[in-house]
VEXKOL-852927 format. One record per atom (N, C-alpha, C, CB): residue in one letter; x, y, z. Coordinates in steps of 0.2 Angstrom, whole numbers, plus 5000, padded with zeros to 4 digits. Each point is the difference from the previous one (the first is absolute). Glycine has a CB too. Example, Ala and Ser with C-alpha at 12.3 -4.5 7.8 and 13.67 -1.06 7.14 Angstrom:
VEXKOL-852927
a506649725039 a499650065000 a500450065000 a499149945006 s500750114990 s500450065001 s499650055003 s500649974990 
***
This chain:
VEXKOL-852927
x585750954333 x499650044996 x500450014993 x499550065011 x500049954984 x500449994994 x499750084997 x500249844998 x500150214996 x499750044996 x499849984995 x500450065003 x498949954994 x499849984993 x499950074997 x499449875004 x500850134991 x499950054995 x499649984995 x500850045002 x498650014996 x499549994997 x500150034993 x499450005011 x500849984983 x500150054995 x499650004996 x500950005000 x498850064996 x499450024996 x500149964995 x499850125003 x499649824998 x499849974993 x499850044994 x499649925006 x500450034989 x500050054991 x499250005002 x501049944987 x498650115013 x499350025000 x499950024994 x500050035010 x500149944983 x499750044994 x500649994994 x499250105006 x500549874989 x500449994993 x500250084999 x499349894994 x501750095007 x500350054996 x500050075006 x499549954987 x500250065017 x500050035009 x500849985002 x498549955005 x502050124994 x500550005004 x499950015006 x500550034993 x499150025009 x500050015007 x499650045002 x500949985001 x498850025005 x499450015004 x500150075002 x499849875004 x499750164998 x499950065005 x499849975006 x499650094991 x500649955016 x499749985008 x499450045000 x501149975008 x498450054992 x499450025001 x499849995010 x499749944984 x500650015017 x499750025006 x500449945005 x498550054995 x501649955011 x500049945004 x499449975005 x501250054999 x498949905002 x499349985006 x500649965007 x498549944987 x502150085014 x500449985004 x500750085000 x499549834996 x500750135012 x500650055000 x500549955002 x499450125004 x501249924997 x500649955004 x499750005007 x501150024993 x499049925008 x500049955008 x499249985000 x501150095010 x498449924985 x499449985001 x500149934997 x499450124999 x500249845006 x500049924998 x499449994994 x500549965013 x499750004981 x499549964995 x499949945002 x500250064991 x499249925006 x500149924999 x499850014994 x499949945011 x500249984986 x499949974992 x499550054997 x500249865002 x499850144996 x499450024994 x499850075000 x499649895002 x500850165001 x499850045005 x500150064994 x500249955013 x499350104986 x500350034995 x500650085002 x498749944994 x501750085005 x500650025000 x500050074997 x500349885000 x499750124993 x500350054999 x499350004991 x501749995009 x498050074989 x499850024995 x500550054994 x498949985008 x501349954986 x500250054994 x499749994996 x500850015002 x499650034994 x499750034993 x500249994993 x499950075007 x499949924989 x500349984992 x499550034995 x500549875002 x500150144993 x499450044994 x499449965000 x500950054992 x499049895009 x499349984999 x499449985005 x500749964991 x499850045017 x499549985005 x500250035006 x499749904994 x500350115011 x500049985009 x499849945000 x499850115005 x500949864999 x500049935003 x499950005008 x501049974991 x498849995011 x500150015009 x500449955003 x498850055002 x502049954999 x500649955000 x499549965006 x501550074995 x498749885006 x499849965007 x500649965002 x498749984997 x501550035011 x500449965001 x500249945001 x499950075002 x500549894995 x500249944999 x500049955007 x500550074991 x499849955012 x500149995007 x499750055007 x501149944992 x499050015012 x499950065008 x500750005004 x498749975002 x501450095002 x500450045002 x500150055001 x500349944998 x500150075003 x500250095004 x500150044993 x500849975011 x499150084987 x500250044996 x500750075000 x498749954999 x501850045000 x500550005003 x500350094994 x500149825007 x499550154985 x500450074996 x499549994994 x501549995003 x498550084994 x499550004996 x500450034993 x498850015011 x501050004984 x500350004993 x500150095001 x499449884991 x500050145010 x500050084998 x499450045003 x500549964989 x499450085009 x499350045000 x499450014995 x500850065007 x498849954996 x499450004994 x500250064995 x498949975009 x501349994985 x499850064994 x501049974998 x498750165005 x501749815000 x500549984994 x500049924997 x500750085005 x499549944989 x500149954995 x500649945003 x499750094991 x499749835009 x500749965001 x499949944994 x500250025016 x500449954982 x500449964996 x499449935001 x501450075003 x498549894991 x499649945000 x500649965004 x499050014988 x501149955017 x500649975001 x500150025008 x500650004987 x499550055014 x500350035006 x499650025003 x500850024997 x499749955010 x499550025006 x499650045004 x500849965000 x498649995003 x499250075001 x500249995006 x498749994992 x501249975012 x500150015007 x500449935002 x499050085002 x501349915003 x500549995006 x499549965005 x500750124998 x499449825002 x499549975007 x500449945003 x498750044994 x501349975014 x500349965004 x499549965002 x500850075002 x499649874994 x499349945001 x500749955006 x498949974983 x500549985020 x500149955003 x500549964998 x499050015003 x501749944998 x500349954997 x500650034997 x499049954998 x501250004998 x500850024998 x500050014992 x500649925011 x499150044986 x500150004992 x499150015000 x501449904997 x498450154998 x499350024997 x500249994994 x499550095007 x499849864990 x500250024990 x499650054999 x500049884994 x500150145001 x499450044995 x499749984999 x500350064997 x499249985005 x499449934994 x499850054994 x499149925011 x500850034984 x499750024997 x499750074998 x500149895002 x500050154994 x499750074997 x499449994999 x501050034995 x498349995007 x499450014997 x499949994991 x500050075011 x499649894986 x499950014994 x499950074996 x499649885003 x500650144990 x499650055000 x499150005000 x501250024994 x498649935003 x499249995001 x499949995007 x499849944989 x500550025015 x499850005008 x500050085003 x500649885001 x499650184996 x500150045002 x499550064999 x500949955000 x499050034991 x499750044997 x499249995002 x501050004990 x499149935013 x499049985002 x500050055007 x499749834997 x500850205006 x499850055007 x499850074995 x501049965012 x499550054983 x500050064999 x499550054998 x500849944998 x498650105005 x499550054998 x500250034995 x499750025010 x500650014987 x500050044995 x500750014998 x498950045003 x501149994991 x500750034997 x499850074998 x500649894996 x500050145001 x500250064998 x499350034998 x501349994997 x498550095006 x499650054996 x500050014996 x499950035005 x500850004993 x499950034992 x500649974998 x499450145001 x500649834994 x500549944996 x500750045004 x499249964984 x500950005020 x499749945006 x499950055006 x500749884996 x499150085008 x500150055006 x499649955006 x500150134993 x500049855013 x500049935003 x499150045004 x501949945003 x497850005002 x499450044997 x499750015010 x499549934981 x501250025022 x499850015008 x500750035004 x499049895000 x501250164999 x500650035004 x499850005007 x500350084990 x500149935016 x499950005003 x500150095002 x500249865000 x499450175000 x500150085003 x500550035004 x499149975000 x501550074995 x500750025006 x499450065004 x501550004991 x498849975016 x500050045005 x500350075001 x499949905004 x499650134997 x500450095002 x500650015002 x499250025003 x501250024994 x500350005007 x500150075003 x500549904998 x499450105009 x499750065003 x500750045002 x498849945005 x500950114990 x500550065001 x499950075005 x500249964988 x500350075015 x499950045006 x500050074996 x500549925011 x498850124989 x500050074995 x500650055007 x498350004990 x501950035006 x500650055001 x499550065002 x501049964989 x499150055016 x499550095003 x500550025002 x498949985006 x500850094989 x500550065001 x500250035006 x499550024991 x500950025010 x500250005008 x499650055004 x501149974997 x498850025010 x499750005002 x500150095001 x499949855003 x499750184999 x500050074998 x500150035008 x499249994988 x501450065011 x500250045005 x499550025007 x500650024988 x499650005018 x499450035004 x500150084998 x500049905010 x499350114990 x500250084999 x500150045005 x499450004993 x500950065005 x500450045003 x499450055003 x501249994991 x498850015016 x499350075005 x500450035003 x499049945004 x501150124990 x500450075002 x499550035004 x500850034989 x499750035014 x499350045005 x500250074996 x499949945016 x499350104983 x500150034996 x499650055004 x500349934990 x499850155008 x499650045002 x499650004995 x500650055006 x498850024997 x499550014995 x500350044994 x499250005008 x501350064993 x500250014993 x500549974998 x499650095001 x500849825001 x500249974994 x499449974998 x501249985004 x498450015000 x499349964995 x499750044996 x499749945008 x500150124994 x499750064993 x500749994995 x499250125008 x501549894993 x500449994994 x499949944998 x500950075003 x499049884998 x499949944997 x499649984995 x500349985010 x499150074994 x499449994996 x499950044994 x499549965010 x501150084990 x500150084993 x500349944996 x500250165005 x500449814998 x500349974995 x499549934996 x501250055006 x498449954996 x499849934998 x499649945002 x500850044996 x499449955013 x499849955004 x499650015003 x500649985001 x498949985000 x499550005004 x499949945005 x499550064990 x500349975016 x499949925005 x499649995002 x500650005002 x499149934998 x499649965004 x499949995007 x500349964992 x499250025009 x499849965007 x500149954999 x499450055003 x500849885004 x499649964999 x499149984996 x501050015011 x498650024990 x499349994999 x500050074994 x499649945015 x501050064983 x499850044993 x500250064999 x499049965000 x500750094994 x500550055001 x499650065004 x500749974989 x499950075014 x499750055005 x500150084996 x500449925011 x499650124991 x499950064997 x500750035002 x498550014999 x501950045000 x500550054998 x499950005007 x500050074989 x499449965014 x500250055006 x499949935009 x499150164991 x500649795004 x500349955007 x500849985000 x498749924999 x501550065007 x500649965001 x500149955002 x500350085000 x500249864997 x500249955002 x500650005002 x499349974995 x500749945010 x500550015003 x500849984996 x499149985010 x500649954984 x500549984995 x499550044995 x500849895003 x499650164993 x499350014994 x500349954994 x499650155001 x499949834996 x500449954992 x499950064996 x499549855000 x501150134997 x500350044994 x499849964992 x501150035009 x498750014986 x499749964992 x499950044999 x499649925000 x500950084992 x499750074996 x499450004996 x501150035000 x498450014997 x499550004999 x499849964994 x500050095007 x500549894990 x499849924996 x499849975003 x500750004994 x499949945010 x499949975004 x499350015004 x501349994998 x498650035007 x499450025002 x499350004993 x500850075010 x499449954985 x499349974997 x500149964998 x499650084998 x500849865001 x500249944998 x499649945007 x501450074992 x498749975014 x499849945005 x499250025001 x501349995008 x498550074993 x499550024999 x499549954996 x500650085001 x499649934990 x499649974997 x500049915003 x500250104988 x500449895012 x500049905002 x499750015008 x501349934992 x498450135010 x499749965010 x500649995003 x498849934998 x501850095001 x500549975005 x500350085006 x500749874988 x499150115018 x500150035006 x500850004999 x498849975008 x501550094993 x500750005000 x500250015006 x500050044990 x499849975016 x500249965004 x500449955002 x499450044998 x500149904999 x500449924998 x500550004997 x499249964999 x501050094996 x500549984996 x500650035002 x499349994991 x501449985010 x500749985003 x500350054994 x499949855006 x500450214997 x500250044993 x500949985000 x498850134999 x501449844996 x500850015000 x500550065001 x499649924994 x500250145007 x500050054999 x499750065006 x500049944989 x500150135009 x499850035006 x499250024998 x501450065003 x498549914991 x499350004999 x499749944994 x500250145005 x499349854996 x499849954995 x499850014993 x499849975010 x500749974987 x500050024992 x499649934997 x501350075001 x498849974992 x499449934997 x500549924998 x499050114993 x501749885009 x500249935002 x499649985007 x501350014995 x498750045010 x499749995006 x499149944999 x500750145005 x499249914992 x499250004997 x499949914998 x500050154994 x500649845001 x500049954997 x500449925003 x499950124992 x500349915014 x500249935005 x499350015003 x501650015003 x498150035000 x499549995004 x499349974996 x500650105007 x499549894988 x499649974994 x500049915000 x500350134992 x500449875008 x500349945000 x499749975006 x501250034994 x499149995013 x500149985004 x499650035008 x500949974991 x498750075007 x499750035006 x499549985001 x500350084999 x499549935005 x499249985006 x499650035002 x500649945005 x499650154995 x499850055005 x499249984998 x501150124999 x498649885006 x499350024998 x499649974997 x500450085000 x499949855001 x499549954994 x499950014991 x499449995011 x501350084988 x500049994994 x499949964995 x500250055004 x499549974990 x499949954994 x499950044994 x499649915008 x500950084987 x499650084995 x499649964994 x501150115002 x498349914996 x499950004996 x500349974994 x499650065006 x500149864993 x500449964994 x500649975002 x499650074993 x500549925014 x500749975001 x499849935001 x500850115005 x499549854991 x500049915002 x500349985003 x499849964992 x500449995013 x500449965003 x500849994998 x498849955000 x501550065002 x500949974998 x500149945003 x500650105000 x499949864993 x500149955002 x500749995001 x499049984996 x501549985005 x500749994998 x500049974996 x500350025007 x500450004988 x500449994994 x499949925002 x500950114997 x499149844995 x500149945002 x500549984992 x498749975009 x501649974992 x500649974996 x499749964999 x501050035003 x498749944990 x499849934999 x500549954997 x499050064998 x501149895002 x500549984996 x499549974993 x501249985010 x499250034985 x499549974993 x500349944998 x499550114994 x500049845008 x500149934997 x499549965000 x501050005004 x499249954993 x499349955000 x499850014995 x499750005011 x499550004988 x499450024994 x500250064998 x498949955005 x501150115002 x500250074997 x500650014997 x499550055008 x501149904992 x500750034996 x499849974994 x501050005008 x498549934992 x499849984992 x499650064996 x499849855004 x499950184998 x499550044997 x500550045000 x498949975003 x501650095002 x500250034996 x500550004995 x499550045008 x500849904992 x500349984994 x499849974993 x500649985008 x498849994994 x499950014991 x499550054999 x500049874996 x499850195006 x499950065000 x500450044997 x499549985008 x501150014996 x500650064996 x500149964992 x500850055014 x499649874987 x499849994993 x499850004996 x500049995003 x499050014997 x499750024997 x500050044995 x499849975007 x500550094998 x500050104999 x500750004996 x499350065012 x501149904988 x500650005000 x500249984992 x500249975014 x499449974986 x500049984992 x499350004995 x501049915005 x498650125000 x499650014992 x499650055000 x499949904997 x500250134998 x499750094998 x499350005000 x500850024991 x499049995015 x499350004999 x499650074997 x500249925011 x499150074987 x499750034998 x499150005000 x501149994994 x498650065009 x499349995003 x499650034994 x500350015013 x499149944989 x499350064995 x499649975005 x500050014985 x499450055016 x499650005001 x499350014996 x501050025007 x498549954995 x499550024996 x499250005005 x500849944989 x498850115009 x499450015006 x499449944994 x500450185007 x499449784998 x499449964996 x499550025003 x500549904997 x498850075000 x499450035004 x499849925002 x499550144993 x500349865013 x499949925004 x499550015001 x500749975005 x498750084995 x499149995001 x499849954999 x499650084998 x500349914997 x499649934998 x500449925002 x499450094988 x501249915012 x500449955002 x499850015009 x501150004988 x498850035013 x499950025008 x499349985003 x500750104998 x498849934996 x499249955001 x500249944999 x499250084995 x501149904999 x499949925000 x500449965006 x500050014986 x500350005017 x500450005006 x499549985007 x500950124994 x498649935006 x499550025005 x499649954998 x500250115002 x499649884995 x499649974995 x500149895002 x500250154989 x500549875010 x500349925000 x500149995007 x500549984988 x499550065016 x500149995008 x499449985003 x500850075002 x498649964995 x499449995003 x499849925001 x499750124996 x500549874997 x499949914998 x500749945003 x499350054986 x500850005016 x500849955000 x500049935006 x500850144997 x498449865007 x500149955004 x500349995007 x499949984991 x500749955008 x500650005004 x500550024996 x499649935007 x500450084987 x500750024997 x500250055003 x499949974990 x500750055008 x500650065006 x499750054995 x501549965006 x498450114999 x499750054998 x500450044994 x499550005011 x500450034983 x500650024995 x500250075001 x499649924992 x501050085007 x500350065000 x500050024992 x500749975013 x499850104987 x500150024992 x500549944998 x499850145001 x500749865005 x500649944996 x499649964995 x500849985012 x498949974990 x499849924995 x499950034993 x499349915011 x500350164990 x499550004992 x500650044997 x498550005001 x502150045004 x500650044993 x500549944999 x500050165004 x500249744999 x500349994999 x499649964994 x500850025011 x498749984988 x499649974995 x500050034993 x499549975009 x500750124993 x500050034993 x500949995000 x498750114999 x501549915003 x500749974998 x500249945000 x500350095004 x499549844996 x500349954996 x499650014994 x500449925010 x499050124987 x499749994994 x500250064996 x499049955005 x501650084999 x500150054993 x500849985001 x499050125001 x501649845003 x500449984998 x500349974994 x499850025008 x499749934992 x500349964993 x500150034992 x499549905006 x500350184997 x500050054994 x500750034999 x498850035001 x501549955005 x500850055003 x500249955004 x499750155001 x500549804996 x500749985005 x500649995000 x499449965001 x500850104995 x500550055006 x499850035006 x500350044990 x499149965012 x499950015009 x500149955004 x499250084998 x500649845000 x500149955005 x500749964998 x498650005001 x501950035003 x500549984996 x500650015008 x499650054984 x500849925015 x500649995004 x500850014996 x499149915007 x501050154995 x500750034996 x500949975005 x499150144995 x501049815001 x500649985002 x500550054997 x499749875001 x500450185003 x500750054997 x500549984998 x499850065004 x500749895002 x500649954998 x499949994996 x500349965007 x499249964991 x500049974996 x499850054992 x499949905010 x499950154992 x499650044992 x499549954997 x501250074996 x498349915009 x499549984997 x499350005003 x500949944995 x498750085003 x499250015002 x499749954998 x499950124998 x499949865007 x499649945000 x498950035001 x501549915007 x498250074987 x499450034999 x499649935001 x500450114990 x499349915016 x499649925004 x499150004997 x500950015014 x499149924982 x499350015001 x499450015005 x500449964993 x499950005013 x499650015006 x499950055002 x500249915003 x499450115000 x499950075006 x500249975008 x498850074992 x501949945009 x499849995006 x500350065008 x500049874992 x499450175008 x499850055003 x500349995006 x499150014995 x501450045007 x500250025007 x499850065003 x500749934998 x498950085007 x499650035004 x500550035006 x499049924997 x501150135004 x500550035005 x499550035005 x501150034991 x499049935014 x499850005006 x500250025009 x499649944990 x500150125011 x500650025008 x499849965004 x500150125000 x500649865004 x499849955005 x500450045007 x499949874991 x500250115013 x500250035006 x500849995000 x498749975006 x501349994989 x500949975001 x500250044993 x500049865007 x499750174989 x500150054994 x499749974994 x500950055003 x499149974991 x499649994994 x500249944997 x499950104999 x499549844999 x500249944999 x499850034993 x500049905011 x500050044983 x499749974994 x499749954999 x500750044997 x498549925007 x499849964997 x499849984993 x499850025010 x500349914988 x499950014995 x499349944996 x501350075001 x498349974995 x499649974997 x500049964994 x499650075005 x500449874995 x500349974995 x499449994996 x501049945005 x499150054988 x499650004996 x499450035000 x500649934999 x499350165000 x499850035003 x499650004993 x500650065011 x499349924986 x499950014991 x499549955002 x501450024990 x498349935012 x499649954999 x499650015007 x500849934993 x499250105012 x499550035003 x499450055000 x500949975004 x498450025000 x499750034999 x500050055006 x499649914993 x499950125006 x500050065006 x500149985008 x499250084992 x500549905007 x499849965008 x500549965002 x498849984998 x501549974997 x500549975002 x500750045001 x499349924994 x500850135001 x500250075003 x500150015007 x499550034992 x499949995009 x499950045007 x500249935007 x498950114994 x500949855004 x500349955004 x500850005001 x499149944998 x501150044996 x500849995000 x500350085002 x499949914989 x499950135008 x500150075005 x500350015008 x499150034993 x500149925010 x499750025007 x500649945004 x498350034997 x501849914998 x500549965005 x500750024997 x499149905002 x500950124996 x500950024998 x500250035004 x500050014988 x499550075012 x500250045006 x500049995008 x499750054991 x499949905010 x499949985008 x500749945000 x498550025003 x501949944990 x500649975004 x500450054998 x499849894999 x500350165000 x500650054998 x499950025008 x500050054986 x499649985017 x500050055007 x500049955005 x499350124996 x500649825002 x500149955007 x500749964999 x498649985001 x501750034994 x500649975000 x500049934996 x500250075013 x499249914985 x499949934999 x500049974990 x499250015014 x500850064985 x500250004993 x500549944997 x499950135001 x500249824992 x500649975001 x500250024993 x499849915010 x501150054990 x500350044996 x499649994994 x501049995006 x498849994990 x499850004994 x499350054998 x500549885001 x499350135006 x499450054998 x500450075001 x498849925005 x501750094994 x500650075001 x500450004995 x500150005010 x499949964984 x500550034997 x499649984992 x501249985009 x499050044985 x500149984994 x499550044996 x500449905004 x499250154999 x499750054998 x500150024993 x500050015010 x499650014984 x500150034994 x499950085000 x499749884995 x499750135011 x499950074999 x499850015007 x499750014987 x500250055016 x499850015006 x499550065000 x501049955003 x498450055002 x499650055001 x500250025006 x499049964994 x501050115008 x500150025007 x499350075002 x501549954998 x498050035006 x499850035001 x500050065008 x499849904990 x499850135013 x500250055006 x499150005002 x501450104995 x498449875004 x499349995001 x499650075001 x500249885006 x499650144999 x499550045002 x500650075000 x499049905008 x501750084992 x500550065001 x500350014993 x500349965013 x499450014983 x500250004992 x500250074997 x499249914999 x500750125006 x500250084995 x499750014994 x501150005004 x499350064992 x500050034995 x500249964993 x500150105009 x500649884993 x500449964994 x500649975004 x499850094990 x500449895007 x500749965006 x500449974993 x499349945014 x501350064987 x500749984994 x500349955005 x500250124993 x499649815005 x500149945005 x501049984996 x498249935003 x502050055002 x500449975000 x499949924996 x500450085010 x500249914985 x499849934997 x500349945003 x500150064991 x499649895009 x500149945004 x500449964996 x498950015006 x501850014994 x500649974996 x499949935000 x500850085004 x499549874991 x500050024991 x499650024996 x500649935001 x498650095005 x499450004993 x500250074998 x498849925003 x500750094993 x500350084994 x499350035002 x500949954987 x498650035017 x499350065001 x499749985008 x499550004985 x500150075016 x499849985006 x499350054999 x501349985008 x498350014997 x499350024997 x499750015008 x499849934986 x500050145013 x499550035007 x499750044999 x500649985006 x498749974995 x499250065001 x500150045005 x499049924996 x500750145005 x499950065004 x499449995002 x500750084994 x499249995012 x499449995002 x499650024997 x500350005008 x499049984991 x499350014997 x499750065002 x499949895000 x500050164997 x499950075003 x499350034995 x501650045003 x497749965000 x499550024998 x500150094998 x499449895008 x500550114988 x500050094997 x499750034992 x501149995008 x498650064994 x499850034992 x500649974994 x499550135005 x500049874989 x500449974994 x499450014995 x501049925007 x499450124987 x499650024996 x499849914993 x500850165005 x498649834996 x499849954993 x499550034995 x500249895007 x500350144988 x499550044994 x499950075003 x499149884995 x500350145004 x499950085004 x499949985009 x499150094987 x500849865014 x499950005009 x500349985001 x499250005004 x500750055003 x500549985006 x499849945005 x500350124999 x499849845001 x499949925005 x500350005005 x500049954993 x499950015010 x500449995009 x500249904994 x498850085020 x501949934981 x500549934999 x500549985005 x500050034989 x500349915010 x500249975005 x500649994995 x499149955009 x501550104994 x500549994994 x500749965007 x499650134988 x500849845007 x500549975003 x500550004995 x499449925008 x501250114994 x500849984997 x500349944999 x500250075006 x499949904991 x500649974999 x500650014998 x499249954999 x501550005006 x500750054999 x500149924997 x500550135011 x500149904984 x500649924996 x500650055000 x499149894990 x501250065015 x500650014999 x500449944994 x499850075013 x500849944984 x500249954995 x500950014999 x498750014993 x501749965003 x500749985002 x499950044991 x500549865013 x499650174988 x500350054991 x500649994999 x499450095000 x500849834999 x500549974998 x499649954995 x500950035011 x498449934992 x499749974996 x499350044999 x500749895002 x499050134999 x499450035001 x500050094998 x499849885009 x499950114986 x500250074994 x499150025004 x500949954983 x499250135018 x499350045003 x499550004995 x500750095007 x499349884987 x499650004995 x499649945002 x500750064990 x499649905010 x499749945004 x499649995008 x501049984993 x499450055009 x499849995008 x499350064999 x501549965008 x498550094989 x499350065000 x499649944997 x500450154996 x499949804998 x499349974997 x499649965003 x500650014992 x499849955012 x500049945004 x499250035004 x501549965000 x498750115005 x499650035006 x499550034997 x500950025007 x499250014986 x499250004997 x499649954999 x500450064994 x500049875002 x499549955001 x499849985005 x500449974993 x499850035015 x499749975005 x499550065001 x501149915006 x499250144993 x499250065003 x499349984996 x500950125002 x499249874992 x499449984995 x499549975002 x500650004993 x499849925011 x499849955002 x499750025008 x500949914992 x499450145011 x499750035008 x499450024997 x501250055009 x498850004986 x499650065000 x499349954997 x501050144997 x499349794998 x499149984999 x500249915003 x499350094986 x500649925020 x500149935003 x499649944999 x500350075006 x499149944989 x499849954997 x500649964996 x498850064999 x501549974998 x500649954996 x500449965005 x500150084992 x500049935013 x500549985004 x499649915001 x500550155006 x498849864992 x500249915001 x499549974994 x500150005015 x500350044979 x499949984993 x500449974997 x499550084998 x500749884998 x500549974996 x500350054993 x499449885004 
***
């Protein structure tokens, strides 16, 4: 028997080293060739390593979420024989043709493998005392009950002049504390020579009496430890980032969508087999037609380098939730599309983002991003910028309501729009002017497909 060590090929120009995202093997599990192994990570993709050979698997590099070295050893396998070559490292193109997608937000890899929970044991308070069943006369029970106590039955309370054989002790808070919540005190275990409201409050946690259940109480669960790696450490690193190096700044502005909303209705009816339209296609339509008035918005800020690069193309990235977290599809040359063509490119971007089948080129290189919350669009939202671009743009939800035009009052369909912007290149004089011009183009949507 011989050991062959397997060491992580260069997966990506200028790629020191990889993240482990996941294993698909343990030690003493046998592979054969081709077999896939282990899933990592690089600022531009998730790889899925495959084994070289078959054998035993004898040592593995690490755990999911550490960093290992392009060069050194992934795993450890006891093959057949005395002398194993290495074969050959995978091409980077032979690799990059598996590869689904890359990074979400410049960059961020686009199929992590999901860390597992891990299941933590919640901590219960300790278990509460048995109570104390003094034997009391009737006039320590009439003293009792001058000083404050009152007692129970099993089946409830009894009056002054009945006697019990343990009476429960509760001063008359407490009792109107269990009262109001329906809890029979009784049930409740007092730490004490009589029951207090910690009592009250373990039996809340942890009691049963009577098929209690109070009013508004959900389900407990136990504490869980996630570990963050993968897609979620990418995201929350260029997140902090983001926040970290550029001064963001929001405006908001309320537009009136009626008639952009009829015409909407209007072009669905005729629409055929074209994909049905949403608001996205006709506000990415007014914003490529009001950019080329402000490009300072479609721009990419190299801070290192201190230079802004001001792109003529519009190429639209779309931030979209997927189960594995928030990717960036992106629309190229969004400037030369029609609505319809729009809403296609939309409809398939997003079904390879949430199936994993996105690839790397439809993930990166973005000039400006839209991010929308569809039907959950709220009120306003201050989006986070999608590092190096310098703007981010998100419509709100569409909210029918009075609104004054001239002396009447009208039922309108108004909607928000939020831009966020990097106020290191993008001056608020600008970015307000910009969101005026796209509202102009919303509020008379005949323009939108005018020259």
């Amino acid at each position: 028997m011989a050991l062959f060590t397997f060491k992580l090929p260069d997966i990506g120009e200028g790629i020191s080293e990889a993240e482990i995202v996941g294993w698909h093997v343990a030690v003493g599990d046998r592979v054969e060739e081709d077999q896939p192994i282990a899933d990592m990570m690089t600022d531009k993709a998730t790889v899925e390593m495959e084994s070289p050979v078959a054998g035993i698997v004898v040592r593995l590099a690490g755990e999911p979420g550490d960093q290992i070295p392009i060069g050194a050893m992934l795993v450890e396998i006891e093959v057949e024989g005395e002398d194993v070559a290495a074969p050959s490292p995978p091409s980077v193109e032979a690799i990059e043709a598996e590869v689904p997608g890359e990074a979400v937000i410049d960059p961020t890899p686009s199929q992590p493998v999901r860390p597992e929970p891990v299941e933590a044991r919640p901590e219960r308070l300790p278990q509460a005392g048995s109570r104390r069943e003094p034997s009391f006369s009737s006039a320590q029970i009439a003293k009792e009950e001058g000083q404050g106590f009152d007692k129970l039955s099993p089946n409830g309370p009894i009056s002054s002049v009945e006697s019990h054989a343990s009476p429960i002790l509760a001063s008359p808070a407490v009792r109107a504390r269990a009262k109001d919540l329906g809890i029979d005190l009784a049930q409740v275990k007092a730490s004490g020579e009589h029951v207090r409201h910690a009592d009250l409050d373990a039996f809340l946690l942890y009691g049963e009496g009577q098929g209690y259940r109070p009013a508004g109480r959900s389900a407990t669960r136990p504490d869980e430890q996630i570990k963050v790696i993968g897609m979620r450490r990418r995201i929350a690193e260029n997140m902090a980032a983001s926040k970290r190096h550029i001064p963001h700044f929001t405006y908001v502005e309320e537009i009136d969508v009626t008639a952009l909303e009829d015409l909407r209705a209007q072009l669905n009816d005729g629409r055929g087999d074209r994909p049905k339209l949403t608001m996205l296609p006709l506000l990415i339509v007014a914003l490529c037609k009001a950019l080329p008035d402000f490009p300072m918005l479609n721009a990419r800020y190299d801070d290192e380098a201190g230079v802004v690069t001001r792109h003529g193309a519009v190429h639209l990235g779309l931030a979209t939730q997927t189960d594995a977290g928030l990717m960036v599809p992106v629309i190229r040359d969004a400037q030369n599309r029609n609505v319809w063509q729009l809403a296609s490119e939309i409809r398939r971007l997003a079904e390879a983002a949430r199936t994993g089948k996105a690839k790397s080129e439809e993930l990166s290189g973005s000039t400006l991003t839209l991010t929308s919350l569809g039907p959950l669009g709220g009120i306003a939202t201050t989006p986070v910028i999608n590092r190096p671009e310098v703007a981010i743009i998100g419509p709100n939800r569409v909210i029918e309501r009075p609104m004054f035009r001239g002396k009447e009052i009208v039922a309108a369909k108004l909607m928000n729009l939020s831009i966020s912007c990097d106020h290191r290149v993008v001056d608020g004089f600008d970015a307000a002017s910009f969101v005026q011009a796209v509202r102009k183009l919303l509020e008379a949507p005949a323009f939108l497909f005018v020259d």
